[in-house]
C-alpha positions as CSV (number, residue, x, y, z in Angstrom):
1,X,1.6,-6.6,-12.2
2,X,3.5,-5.9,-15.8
3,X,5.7,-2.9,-15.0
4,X,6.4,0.0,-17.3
5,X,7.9,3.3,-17.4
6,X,6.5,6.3,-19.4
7,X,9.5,7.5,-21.9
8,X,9.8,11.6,-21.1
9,X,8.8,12.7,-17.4
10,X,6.2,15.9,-17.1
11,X,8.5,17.9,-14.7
12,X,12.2,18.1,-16.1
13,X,14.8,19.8,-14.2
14,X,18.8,19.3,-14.6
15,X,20.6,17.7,-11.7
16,X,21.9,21.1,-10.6
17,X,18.2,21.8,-10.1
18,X,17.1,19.0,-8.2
19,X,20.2,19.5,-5.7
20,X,19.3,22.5,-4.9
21,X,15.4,22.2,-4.3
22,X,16.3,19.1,-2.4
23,X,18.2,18.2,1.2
24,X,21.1,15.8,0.8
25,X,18.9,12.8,2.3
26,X,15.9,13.9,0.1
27,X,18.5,14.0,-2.9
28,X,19.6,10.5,-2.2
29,X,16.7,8.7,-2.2
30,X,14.4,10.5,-4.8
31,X,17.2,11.2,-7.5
32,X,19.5,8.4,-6.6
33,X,16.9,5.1,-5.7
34,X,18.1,5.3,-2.0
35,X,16.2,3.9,1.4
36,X,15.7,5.1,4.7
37,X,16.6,3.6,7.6
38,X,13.2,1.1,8.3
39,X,10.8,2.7,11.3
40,X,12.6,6.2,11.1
41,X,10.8,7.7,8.5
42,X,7.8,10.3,9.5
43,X,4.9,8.4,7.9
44,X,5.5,5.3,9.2
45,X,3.1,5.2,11.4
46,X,0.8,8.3,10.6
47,X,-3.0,7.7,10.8
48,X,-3.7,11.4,9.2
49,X,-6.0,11.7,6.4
50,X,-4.9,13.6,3.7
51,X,-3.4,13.3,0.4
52,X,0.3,11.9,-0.1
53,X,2.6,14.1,-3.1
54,X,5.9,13.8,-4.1
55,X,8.4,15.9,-2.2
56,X,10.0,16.1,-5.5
57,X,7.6,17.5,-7.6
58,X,4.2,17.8,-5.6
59,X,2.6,15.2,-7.6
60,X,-0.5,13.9,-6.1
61,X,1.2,9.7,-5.2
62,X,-1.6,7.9,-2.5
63,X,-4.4,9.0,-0.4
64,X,-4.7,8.1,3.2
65,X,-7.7,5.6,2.8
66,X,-4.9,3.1,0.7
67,X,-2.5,3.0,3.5
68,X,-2.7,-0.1,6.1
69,X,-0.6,-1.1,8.6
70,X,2.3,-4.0,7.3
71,X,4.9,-3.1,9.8
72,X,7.6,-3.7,7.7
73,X,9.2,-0.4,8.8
74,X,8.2,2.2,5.8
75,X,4.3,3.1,5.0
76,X,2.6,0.9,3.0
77,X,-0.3,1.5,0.4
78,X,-2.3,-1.2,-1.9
79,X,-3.1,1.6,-4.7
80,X,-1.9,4.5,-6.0
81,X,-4.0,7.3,-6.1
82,X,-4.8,7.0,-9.8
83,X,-3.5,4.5,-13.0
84,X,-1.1,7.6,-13.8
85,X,0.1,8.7,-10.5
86,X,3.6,6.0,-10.2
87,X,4.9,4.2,-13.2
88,X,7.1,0.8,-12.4
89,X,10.0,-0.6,-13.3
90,X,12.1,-4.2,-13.2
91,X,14.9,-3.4,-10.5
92,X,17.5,-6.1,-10.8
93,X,20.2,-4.2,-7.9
94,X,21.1,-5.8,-4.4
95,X,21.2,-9.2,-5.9
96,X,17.1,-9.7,-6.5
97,X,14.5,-9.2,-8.7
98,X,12.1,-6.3,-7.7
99,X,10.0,-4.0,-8.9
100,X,10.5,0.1,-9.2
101,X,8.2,2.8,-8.1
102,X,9.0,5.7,-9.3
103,X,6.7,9.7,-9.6
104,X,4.7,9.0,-12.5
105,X,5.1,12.8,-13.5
106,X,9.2,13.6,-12.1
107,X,10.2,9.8,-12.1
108,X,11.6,10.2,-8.7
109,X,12.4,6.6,-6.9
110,X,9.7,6.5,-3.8
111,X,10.2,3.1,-3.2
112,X,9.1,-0.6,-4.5
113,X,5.6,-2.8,-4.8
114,X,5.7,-6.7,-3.9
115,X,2.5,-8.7,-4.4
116,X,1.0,-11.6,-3.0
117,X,2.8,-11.7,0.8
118,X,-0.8,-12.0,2.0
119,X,-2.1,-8.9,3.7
120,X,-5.7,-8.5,3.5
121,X,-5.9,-5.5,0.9
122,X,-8.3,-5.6,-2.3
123,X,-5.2,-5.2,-4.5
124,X,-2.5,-7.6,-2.8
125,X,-0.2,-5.5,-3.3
126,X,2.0,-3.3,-0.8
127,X,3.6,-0.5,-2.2
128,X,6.5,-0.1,0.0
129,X,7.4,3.7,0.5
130,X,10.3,6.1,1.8
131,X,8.5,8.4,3.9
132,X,11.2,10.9,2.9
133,X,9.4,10.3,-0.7
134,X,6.2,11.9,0.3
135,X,4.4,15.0,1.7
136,X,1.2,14.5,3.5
137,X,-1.4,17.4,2.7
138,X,-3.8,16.6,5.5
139,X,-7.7,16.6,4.8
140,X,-9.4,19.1,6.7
């Protein structure tokens, strides 16, 4: 996994402007790299199929057929939806070494990716996201 981050994001709005489309909690963890509580979030444990967006910018993130069952308290995918959809970053805060995901079109934190921890996916990788992150757009 080689992490990189694109240099200008698609959607550009000033920080007034992301306050105010935003709630406080929303703010916090999309424009400022924050977490949710673990097993409080509303995806957690949603089975729906559908199509995962950013709540920031409406960005199409995941689709339902990615997402498995890790229970590490947030919901967990093995592949974005496509190459472009979340670009990744080195995160060196909270003392270790991990990696970034962030809206590949608003740059918006959602969460972070770990790899090899063994769950039976075709990618071995579980991108670990804040529900608060997404909007799920169920399939009909």
């Amino acid at each position: 996994m080689k992490p990189v981050v694109g240099a200008t994001p698609r959607v550009v709005k000033s920080e007034q402007e992301w306050r105010a489309e935003l709630g406080p909690e929303e703010y916090a963890v999309l424009r400022q790299a924050g977490t949710e509580r673990p097993f409080t979030g509303e995806y957690t444990d949603t089975k729906t199929t559908g199509v995962y967006e950013c709540r920031a910018c409406g960005a199409e993130l995941f689709r339902s057929d990615t997402k498995f069952e890790s229970h590490c308290g947030w919901p967990s995918f093995y592949d974005p939806a496509d190459s472009d959809a979340v670009l990744l970053r080195e995160d060196r805060t909270m003392g270790m070494k991990r990696i970034e995901v962030l809206c590949g079109s608003c740059h918006s934190h959602l969460g972070h990716v770990f790899e090899g921890e063994g769950y039976a996916t075709p990618t071995d990788q579980r991108y670990c996201i804040n529900s608060i992150s997404l909007k799920l757009t169920p399939q009909e």
